[in-house]
N, C-alpha and C positions, 0 to 999 in steps of 0.2 A: 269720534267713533262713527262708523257707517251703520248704514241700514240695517235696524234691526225689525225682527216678525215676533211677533207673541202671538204661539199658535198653539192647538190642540185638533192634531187629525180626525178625531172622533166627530170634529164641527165640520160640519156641511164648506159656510164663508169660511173656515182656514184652507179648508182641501181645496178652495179654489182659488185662493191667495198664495199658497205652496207651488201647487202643479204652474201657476204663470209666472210667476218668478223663476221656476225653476228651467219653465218651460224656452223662457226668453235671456238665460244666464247672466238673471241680476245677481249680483253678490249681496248677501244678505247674513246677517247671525241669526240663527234659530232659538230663540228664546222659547222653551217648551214651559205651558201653562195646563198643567190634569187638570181638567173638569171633573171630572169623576172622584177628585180626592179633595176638590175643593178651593185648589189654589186658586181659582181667579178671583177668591173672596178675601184674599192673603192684606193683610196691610201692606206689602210690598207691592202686590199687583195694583193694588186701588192708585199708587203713585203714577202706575203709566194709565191704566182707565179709570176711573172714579164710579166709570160705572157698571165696571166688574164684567164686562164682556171681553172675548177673543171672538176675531183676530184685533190684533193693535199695532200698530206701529209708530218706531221710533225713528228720526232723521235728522241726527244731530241734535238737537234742542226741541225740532219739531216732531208733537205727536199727532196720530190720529187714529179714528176707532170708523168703524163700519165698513163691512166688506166691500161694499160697490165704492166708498171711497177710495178705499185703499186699492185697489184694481184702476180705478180713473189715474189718480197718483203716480201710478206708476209707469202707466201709460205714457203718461206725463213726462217723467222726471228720464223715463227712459227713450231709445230709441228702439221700440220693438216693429213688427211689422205691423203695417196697415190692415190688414182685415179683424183684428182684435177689436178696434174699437176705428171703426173707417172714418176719415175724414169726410167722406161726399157725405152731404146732410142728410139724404132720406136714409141712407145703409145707414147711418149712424144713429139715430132716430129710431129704428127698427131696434137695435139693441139698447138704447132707451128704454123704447116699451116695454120689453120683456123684462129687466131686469126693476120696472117700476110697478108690473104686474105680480111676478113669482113672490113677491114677501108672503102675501094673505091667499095664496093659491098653492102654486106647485110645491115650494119651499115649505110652509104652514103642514101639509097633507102629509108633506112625505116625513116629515119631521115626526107628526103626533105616529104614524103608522109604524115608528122605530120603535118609539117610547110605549106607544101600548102594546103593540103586541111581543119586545124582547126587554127593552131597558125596566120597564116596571115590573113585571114578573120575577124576570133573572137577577139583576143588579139590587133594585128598589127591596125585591119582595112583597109587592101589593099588584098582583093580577087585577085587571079591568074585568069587567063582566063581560059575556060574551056578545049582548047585544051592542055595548059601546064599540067593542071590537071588528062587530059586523057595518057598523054604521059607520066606522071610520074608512074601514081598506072599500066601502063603498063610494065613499066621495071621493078615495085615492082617485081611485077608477074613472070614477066621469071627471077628474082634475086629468089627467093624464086621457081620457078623450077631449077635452076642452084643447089641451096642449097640443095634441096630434094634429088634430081639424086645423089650426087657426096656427101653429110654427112655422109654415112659410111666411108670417108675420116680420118673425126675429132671423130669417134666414138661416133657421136650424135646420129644419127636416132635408128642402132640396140638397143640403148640405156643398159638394163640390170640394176641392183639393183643400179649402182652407178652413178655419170655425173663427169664431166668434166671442169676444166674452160670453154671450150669452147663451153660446153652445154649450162653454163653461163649466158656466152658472148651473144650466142647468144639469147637465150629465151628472156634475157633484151631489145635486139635490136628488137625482134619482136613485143615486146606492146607497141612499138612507134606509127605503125599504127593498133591496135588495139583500143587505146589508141585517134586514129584517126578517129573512126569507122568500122575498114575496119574489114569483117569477112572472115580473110585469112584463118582460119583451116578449115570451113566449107567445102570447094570444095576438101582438102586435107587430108581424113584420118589417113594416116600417118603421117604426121607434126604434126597433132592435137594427136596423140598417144603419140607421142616422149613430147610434149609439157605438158602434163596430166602428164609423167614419171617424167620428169624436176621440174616441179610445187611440185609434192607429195616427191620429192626426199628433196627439198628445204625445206618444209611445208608449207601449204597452209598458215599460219597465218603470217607470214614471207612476205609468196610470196606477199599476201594481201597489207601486212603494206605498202613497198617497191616499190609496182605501181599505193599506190591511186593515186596520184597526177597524173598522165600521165592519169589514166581513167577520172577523172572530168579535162579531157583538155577543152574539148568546154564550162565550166563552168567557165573560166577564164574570169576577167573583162577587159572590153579593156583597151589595156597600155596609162598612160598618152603622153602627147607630147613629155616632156622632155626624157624619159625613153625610148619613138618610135626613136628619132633621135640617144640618145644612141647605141641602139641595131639593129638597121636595118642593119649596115656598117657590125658587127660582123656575124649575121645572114645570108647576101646573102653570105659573103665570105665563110661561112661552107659548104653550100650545093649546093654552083654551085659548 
């Protein structure tokens, strides 16, 4: 059997395991895994992760779990183009960093800023108070100044004809709270440039496919009971 993905577009690391495979015409099965109803807790799924995460991937005999591996992998296994993940050591090093920084930063922010301000209301049914709320899309804010300042780091913002995993990376993690409402490029020219680059670099029909499901978030039905007590344990443990 070839390569297969166990994904759920709702995840941030699928959406950017999707759009590169797809982006660079690996051939791959789409093994779809709902989070939201619970299947990655499935006895079946624990056989390909144990540890009940997506994305996951299968390669023949071989598995493997975590998104930046499974993006390096593939890199790997394929021949895609060089400015993905550059051979020259300091480009390549640069998207190192970022992608060794975003887990407890950009990723972490823009994650909890989904969950409280639409998936726990809407889905959950347990609204946040408002000061958690205000306190959260605050640190969004100075995470995403922190990013602004300091992404010519990862060679995201100058941007230029090509991207990056870590343009990626990150673009995926930003339509989480877009995804949420929140209209983070508007106050930010620049981000919103770099973001325009990233999208048209990807194709827009691509980009499209890849984040409906995170843009119709607040159009989620509320979770049953059974699937609430499921997932809540899983849930606060991610984003505190």
């Amino acid at each position: 059997m070839g390569l297969e993905l166990y994904l759920d577009l709702l995840s941030q690391p699928c959406r950017a395991v999707y759009i590169f495979a797809k982006k660079n015409g690996i051939p791959f099965e789409l093994r779809t895994v709902e989070l939201l109803k619970g299947q990655h807790l499935s006895d079946a799924f624990v056989q390909v992760n144990p540890l009940k995460k997506v994305p996951a991937l299968k390669d023949g005999d071989f598995t493997l779990t975590e998104s930046v591996a499974i993006l390096l992998y593939l890199t790997r296994k394929f021949k895609v183009p060089d400015h993905w993940y550059p051979q020259e050591l300091q480009a390549r090093a640069r998207v190192d960093e970022y992608m060794a920084w975003q887990h407890t930063t950009l990723r972490k922010n823009c994650l909890r800023t989904l969950w409280y301000k639409v998936m726990f209301p809407v889905f959950l049914g347990e609204p946040v108070s408002p000061e958690t709320l205000a306190a959260t899309l605050a640190e969004l804010d100075a995470t995403l100044q922190i990013f602004e300042d300091n992404s010519f780091r990862t060679r995201a913002l100058p941007g230029g004809p090509h991207i990056s995993l870590a343009d990626l990376v990150a673009i995926t993690e930003l339509m989480h709270p877009v995804g949420a409402g929140c209209q983070i490029f508007e106050s930010r020219p620049k981000l919103a440039a770099w973001s325009q680059r990233v999208e048209a670099a990807v194709g827009s029909l691509l980009f499209r496919e890849a984040h409906e499901v995170i843009l119709k978030a607040s159009d989620f039905p509320p979770a049953d009971a059974s699937v609430k007590q499921k997932l809540m344990p899983r849930v606060l443990a991610m984003i505190q």
